[in-house]
mmCIF file of the N, C-alpha and C atoms, coordinates in Angstrom:
data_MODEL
# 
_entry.id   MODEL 
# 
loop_
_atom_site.group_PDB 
_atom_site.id 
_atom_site.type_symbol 
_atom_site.label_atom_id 
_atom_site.label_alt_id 
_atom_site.label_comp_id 
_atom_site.label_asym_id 
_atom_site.label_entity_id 
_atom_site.label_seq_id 
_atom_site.pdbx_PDB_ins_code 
_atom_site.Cartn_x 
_atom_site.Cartn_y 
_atom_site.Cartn_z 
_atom_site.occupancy 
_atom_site.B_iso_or_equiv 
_atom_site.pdbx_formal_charge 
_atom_site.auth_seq_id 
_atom_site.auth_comp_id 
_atom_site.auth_asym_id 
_atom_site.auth_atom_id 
_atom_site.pdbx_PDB_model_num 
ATOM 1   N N  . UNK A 1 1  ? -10.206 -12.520 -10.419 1.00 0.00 ? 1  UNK A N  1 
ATOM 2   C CA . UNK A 1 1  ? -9.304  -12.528 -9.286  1.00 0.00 ? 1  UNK A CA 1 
ATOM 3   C C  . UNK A 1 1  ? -9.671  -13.684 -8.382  1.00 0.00 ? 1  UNK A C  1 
ATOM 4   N N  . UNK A 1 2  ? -8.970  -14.314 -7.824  1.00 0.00 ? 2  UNK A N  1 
ATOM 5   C CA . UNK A 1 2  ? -8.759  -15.505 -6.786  1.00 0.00 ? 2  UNK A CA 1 
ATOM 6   C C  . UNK A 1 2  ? -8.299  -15.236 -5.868  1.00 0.00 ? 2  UNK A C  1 
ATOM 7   N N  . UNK A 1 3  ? -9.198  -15.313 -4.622  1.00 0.00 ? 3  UNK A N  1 
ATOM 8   C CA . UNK A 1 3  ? -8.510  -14.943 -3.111  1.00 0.00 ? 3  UNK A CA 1 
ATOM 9   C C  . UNK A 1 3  ? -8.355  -13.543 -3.149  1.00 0.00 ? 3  UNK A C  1 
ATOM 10  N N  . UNK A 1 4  ? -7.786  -13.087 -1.878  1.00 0.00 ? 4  UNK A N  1 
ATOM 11  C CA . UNK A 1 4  ? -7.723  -12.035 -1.585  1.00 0.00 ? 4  UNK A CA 1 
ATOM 12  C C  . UNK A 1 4  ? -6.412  -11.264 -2.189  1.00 0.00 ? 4  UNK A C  1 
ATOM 13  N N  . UNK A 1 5  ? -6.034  -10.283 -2.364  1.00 0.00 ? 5  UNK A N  1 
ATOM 14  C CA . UNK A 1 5  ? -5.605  -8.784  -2.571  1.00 0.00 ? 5  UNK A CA 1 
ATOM 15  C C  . UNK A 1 5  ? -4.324  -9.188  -1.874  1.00 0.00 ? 5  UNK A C  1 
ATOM 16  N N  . UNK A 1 6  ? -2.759  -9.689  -2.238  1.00 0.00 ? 6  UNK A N  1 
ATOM 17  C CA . UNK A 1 6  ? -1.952  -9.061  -1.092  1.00 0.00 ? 6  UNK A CA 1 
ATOM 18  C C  . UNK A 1 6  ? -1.518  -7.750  -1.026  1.00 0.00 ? 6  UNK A C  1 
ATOM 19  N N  . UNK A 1 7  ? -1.236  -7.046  0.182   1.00 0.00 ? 7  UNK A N  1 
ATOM 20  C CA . UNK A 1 7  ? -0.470  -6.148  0.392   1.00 0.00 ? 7  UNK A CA 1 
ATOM 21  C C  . UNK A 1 7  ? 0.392   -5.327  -0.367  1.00 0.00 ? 7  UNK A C  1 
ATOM 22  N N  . UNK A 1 8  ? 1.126   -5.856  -0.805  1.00 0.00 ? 8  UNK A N  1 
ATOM 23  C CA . UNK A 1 8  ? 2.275   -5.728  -1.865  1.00 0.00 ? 8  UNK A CA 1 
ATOM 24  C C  . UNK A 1 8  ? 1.366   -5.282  -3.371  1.00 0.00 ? 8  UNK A C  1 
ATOM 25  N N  . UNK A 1 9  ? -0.015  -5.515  -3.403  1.00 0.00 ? 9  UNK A N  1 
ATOM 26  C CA . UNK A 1 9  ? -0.271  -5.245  -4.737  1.00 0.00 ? 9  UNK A CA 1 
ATOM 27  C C  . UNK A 1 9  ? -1.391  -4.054  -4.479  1.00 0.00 ? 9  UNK A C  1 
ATOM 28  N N  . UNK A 1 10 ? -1.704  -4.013  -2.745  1.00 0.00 ? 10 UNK A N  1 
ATOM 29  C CA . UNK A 1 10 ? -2.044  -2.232  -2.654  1.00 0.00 ? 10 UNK A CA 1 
ATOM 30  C C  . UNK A 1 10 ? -1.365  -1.488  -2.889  1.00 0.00 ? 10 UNK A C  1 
ATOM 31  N N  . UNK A 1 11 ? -0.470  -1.756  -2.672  1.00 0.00 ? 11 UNK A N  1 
ATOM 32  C CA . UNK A 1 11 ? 1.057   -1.021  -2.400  1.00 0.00 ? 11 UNK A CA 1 
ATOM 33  C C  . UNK A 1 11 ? 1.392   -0.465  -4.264  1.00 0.00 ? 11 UNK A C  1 
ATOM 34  N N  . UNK A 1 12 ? 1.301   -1.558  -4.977  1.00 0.00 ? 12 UNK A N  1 
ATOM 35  C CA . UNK A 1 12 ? 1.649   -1.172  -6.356  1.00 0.00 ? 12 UNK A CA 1 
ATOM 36  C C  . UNK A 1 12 ? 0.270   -0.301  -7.133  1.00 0.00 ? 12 UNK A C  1 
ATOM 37  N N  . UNK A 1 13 ? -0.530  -0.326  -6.412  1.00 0.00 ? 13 UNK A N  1 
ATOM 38  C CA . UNK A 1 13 ? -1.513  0.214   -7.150  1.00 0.00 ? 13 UNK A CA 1 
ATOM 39  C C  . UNK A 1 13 ? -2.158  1.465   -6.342  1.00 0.00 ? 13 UNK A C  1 
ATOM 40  N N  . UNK A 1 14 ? -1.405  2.136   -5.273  1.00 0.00 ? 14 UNK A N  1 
ATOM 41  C CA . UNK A 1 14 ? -1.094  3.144   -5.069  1.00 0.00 ? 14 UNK A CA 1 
ATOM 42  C C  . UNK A 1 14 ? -0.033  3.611   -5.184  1.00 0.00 ? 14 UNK A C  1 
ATOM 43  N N  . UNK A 1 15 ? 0.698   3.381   -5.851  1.00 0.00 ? 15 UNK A N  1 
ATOM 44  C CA . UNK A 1 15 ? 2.140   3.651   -6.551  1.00 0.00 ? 15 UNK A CA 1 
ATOM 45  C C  . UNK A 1 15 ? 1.232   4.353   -7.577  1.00 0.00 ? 15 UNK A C  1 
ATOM 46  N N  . UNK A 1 16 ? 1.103   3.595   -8.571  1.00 0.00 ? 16 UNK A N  1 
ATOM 47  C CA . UNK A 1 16 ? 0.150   3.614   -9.869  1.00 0.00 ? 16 UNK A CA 1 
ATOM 48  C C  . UNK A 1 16 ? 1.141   2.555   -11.044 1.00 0.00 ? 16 UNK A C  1 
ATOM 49  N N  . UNK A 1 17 ? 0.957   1.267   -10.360 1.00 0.00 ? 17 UNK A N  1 
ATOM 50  C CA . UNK A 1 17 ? 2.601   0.877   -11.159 1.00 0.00 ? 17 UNK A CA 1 
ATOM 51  C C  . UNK A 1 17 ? 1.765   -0.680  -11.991 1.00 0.00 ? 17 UNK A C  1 
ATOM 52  N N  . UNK A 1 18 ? 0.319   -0.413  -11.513 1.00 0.00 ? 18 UNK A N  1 
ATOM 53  C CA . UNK A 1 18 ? -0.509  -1.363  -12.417 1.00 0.00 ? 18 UNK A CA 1 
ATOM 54  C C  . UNK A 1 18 ? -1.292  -1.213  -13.394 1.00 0.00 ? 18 UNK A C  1 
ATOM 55  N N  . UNK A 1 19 ? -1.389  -1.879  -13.862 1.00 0.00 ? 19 UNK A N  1 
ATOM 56  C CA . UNK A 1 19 ? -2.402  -1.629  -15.753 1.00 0.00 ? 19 UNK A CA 1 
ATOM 57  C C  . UNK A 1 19 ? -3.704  -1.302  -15.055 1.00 0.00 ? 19 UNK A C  1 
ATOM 58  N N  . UNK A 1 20 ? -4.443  -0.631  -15.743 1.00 0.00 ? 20 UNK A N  1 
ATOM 59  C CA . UNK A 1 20 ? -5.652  -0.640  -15.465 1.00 0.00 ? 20 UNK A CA 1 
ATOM 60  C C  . UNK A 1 20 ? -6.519  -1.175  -14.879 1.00 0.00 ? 20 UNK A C  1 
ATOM 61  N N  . UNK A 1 21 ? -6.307  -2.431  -16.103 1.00 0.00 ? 21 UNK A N  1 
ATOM 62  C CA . UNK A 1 21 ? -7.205  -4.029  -15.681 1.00 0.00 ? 21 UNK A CA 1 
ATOM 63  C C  . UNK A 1 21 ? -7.134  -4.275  -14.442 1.00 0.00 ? 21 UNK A C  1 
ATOM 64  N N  . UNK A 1 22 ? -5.513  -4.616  -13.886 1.00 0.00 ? 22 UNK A N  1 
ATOM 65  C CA . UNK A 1 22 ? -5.223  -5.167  -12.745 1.00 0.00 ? 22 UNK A CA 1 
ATOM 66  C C  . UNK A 1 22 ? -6.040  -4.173  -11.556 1.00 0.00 ? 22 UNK A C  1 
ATOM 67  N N  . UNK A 1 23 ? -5.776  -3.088  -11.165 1.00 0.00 ? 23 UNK A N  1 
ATOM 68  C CA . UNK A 1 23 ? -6.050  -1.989  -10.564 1.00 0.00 ? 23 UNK A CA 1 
ATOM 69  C C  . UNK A 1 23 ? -7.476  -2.445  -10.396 1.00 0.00 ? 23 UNK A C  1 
ATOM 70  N N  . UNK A 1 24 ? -8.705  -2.144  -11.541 1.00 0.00 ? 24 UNK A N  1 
ATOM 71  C CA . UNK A 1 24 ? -10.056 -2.375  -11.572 1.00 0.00 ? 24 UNK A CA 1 
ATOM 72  C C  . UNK A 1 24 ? -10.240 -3.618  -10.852 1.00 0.00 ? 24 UNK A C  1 
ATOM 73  N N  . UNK A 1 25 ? -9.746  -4.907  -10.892 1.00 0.00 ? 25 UNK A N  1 
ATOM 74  C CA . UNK A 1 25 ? -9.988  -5.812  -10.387 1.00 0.00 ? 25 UNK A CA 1 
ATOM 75  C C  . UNK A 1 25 ? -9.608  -5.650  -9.175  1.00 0.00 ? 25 UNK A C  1 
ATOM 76  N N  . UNK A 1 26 ? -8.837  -5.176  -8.490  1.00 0.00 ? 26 UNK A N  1 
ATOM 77  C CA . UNK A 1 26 ? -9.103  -5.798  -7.120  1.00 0.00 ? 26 UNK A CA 1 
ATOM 78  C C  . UNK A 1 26 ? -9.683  -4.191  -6.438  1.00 0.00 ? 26 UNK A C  1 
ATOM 79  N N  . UNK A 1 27 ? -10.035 -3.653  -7.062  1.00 0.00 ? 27 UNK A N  1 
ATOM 80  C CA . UNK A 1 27 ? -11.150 -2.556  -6.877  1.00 0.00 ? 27 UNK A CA 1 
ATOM 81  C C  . UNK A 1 27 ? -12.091 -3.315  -6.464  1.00 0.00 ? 27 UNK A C  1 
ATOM 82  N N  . UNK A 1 28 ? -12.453 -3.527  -7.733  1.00 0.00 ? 28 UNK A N  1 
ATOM 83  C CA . UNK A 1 28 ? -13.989 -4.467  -7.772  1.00 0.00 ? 28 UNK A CA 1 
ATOM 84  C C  . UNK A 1 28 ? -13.989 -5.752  -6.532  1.00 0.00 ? 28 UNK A C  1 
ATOM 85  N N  . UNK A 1 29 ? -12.966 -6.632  -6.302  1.00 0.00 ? 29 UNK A N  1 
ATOM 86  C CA . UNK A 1 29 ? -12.994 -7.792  -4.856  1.00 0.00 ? 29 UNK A CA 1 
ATOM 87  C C  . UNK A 1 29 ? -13.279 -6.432  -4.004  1.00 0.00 ? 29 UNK A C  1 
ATOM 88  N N  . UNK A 1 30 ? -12.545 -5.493  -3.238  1.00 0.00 ? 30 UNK A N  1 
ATOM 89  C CA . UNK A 1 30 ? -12.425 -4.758  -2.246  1.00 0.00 ? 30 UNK A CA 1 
ATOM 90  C C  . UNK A 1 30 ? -13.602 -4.056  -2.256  1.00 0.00 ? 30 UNK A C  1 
ATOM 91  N N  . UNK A 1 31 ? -14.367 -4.265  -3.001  1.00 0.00 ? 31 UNK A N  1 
ATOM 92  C CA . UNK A 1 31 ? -15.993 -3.551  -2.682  1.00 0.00 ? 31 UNK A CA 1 
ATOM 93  C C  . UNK A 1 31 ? -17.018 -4.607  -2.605  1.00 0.00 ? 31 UNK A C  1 
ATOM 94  N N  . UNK A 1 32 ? -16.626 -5.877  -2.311  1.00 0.00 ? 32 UNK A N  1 
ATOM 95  C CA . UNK A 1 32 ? -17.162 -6.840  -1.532  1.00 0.00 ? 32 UNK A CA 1 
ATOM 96  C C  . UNK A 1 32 ? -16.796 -7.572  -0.731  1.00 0.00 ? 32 UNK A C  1 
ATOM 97  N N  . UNK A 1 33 ? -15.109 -7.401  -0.150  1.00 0.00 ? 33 UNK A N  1 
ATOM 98  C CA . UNK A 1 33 ? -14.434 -7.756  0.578   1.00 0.00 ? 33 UNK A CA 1 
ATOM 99  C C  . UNK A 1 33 ? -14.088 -6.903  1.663   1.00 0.00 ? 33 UNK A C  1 
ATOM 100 N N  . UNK A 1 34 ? -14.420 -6.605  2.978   1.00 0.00 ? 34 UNK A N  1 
ATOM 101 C CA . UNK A 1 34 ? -14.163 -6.048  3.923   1.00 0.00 ? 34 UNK A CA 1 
ATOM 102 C C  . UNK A 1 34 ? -12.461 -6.516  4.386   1.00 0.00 ? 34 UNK A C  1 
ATOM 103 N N  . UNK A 1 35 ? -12.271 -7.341  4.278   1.00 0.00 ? 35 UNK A N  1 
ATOM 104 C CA . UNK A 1 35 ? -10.858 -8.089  4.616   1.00 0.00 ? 35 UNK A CA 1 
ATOM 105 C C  . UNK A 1 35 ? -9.683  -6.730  3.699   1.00 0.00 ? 35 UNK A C  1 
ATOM 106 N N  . UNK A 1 36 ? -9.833  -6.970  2.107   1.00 0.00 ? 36 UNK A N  1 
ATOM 107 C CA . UNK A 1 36 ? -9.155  -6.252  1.558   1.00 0.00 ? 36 UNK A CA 1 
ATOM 108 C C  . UNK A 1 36 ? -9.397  -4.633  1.731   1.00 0.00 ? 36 UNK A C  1 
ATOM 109 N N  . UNK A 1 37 ? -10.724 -4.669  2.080   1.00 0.00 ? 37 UNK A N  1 
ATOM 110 C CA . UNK A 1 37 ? -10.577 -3.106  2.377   1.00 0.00 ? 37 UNK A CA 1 
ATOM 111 C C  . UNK A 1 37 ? -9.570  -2.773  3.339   1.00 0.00 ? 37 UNK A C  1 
ATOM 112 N N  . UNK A 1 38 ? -9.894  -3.574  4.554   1.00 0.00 ? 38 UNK A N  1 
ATOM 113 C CA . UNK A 1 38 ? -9.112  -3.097  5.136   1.00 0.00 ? 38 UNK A CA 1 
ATOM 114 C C  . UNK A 1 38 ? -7.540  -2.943  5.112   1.00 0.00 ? 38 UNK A C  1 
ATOM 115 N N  . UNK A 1 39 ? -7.134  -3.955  4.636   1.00 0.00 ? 39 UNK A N  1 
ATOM 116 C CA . UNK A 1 39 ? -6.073  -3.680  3.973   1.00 0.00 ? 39 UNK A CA 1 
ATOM 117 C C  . UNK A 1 39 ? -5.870  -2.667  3.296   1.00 0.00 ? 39 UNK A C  1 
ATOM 118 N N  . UNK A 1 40 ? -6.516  -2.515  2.107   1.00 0.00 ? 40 UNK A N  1 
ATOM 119 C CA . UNK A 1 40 ? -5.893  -1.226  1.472   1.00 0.00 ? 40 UNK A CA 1 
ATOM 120 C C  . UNK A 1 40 ? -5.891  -0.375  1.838   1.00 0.00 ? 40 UNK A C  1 
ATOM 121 N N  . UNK A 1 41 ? -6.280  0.320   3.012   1.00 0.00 ? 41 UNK A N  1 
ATOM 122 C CA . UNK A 1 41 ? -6.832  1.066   4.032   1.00 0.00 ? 41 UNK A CA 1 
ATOM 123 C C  . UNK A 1 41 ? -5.336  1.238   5.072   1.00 0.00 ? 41 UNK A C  1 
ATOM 124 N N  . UNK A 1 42 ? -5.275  -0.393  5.547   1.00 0.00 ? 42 UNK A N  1 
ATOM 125 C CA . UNK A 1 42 ? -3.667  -0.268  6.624   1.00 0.00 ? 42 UNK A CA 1 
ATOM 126 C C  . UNK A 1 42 ? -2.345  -0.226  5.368   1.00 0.00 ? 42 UNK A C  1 
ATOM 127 N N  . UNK A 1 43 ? -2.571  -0.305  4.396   1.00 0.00 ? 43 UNK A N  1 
ATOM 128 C CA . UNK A 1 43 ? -1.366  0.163   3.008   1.00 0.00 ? 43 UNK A CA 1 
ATOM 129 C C  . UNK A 1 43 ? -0.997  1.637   2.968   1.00 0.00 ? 43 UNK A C  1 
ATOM 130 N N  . UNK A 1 44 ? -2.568  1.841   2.668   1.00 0.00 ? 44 UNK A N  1 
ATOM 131 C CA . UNK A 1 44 ? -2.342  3.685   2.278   1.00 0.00 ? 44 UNK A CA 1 
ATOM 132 C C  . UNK A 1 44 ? -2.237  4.653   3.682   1.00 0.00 ? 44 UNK A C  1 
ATOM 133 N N  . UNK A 1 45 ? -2.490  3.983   4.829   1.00 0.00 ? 45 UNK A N  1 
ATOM 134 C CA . UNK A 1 45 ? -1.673  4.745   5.590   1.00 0.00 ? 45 UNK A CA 1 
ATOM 135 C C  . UNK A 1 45 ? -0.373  4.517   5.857   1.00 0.00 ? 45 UNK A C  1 
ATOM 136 N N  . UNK A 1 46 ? -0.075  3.311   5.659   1.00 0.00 ? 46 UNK A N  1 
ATOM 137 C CA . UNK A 1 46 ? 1.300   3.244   5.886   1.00 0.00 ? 46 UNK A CA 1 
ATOM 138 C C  . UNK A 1 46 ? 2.177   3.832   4.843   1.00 0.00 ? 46 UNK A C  1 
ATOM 139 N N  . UNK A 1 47 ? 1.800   3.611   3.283   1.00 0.00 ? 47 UNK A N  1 
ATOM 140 C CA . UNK A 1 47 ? 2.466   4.388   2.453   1.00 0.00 ? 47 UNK A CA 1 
ATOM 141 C C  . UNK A 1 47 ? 2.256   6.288   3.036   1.00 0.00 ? 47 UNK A C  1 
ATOM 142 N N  . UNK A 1 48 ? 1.214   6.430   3.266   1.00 0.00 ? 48 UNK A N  1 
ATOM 143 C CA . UNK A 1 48 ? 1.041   7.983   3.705   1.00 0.00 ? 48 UNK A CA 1 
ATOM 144 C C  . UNK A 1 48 ? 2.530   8.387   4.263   1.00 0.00 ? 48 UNK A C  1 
ATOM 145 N N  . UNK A 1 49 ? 2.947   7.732   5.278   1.00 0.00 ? 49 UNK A N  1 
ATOM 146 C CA . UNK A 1 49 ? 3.688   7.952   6.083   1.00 0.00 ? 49 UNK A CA 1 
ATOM 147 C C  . UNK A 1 49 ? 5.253   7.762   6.144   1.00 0.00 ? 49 UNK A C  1 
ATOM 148 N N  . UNK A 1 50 ? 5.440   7.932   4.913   1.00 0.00 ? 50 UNK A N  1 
ATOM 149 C CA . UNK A 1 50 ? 6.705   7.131   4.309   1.00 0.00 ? 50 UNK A CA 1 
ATOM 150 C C  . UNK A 1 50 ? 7.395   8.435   3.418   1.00 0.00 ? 50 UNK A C  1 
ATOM 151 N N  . UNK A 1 51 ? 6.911   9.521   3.540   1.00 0.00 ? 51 UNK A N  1 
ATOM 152 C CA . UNK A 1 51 ? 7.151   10.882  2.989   1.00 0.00 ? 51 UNK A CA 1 
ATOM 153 C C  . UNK A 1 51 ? 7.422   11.901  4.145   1.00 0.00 ? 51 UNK A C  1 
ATOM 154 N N  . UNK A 1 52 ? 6.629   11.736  5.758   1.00 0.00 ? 52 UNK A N  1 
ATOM 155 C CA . UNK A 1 52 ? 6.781   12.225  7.107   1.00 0.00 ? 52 UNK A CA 1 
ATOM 156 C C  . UNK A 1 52 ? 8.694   11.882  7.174   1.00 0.00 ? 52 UNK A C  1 
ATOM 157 N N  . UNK A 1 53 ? 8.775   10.298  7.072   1.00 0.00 ? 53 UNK A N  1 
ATOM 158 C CA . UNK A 1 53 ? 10.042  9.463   7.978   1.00 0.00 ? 53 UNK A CA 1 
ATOM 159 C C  . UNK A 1 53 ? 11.074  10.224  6.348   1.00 0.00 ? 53 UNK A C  1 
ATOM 160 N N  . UNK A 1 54 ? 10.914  10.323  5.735   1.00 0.00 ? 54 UNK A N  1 
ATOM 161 C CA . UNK A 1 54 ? 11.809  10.446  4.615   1.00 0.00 ? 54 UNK A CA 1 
ATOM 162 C C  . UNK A 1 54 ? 11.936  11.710  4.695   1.00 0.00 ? 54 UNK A C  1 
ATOM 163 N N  . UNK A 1 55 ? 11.517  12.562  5.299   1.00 0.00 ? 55 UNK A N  1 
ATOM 164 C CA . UNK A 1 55 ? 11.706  13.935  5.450   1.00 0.00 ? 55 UNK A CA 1 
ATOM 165 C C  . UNK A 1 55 ? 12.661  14.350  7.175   1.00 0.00 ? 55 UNK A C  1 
ATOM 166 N N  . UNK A 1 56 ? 12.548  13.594  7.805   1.00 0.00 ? 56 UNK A N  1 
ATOM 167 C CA . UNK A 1 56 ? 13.555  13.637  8.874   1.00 0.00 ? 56 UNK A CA 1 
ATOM 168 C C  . UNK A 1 56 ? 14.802  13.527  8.715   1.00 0.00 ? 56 UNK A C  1 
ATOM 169 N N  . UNK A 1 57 ? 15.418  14.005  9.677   1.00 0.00 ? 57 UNK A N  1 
ATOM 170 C CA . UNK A 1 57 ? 17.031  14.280  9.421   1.00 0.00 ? 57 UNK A CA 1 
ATOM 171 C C  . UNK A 1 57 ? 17.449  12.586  9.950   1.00 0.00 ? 57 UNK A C  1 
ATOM 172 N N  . UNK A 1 58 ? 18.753  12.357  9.000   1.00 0.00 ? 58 UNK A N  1 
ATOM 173 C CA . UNK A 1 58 ? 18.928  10.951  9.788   1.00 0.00 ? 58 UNK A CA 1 
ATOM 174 C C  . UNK A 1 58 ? 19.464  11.190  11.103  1.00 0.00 ? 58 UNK A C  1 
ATOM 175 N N  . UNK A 1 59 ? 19.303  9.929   11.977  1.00 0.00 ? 59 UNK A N  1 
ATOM 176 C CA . UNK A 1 59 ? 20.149  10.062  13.289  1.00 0.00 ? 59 UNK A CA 1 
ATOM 177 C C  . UNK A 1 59 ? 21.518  10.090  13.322  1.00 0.00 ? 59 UNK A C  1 
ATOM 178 N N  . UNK A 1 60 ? 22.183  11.010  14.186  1.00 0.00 ? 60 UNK A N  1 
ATOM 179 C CA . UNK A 1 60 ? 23.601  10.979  14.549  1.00 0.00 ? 60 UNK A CA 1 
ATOM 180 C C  . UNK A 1 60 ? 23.679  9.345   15.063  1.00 0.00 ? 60 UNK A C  1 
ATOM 181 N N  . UNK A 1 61 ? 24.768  8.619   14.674  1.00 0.00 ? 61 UNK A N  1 
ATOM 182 C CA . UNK A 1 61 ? 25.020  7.522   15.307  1.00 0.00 ? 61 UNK A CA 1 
ATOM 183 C C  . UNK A 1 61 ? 26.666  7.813   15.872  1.00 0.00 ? 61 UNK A C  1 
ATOM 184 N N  . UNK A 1 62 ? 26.793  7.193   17.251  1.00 0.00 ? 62 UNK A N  1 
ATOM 185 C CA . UNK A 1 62 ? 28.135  7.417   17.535  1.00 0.00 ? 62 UNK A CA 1 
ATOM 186 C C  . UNK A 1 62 ? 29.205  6.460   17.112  1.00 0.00 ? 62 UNK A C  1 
ATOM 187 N N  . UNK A 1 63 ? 30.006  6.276   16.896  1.00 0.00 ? 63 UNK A N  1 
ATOM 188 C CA . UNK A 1 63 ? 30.821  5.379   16.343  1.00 0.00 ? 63 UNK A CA 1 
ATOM 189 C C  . UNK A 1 63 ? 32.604  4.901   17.308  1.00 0.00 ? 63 UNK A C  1 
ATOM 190 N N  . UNK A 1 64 ? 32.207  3.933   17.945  1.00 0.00 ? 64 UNK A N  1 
ATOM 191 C CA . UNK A 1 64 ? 33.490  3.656   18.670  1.00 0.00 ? 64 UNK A CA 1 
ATOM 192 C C  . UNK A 1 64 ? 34.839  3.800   17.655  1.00 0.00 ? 64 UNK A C  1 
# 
């Protein structure tokens, strides 16, 4: 792996939408990278929270 972890590929690998390999590797950066931890960290709460908003009723909107 080269550079850091984006976002988008915490995101897929708490999905579970990556191969193994891929997954293990930026495992392995993020347990010497504080940067990506944290990231995967501000991912999985934000994915957390995406089952709360999807469970709300939508808003009434008024319509002229």
């Amino acid at each position: 792996m080269i550079g850091h972890v984006p976002p988008h590929r915490w995101a897929d690998a708490l999905a579970g939408t990556l191969v193994a390999a891929e997954r293990d590797a930026i495992e392995r950066h993020a347990a010497r990278c504080l940067r990506c931890q944290k990231a995967r960290e501000r991912v999985k709460r934000a994915t957390g929270s995406f089952g709360a908003i999807g469970a709300q009723a939508a808003p009434e909107l008024p319509w002229d």
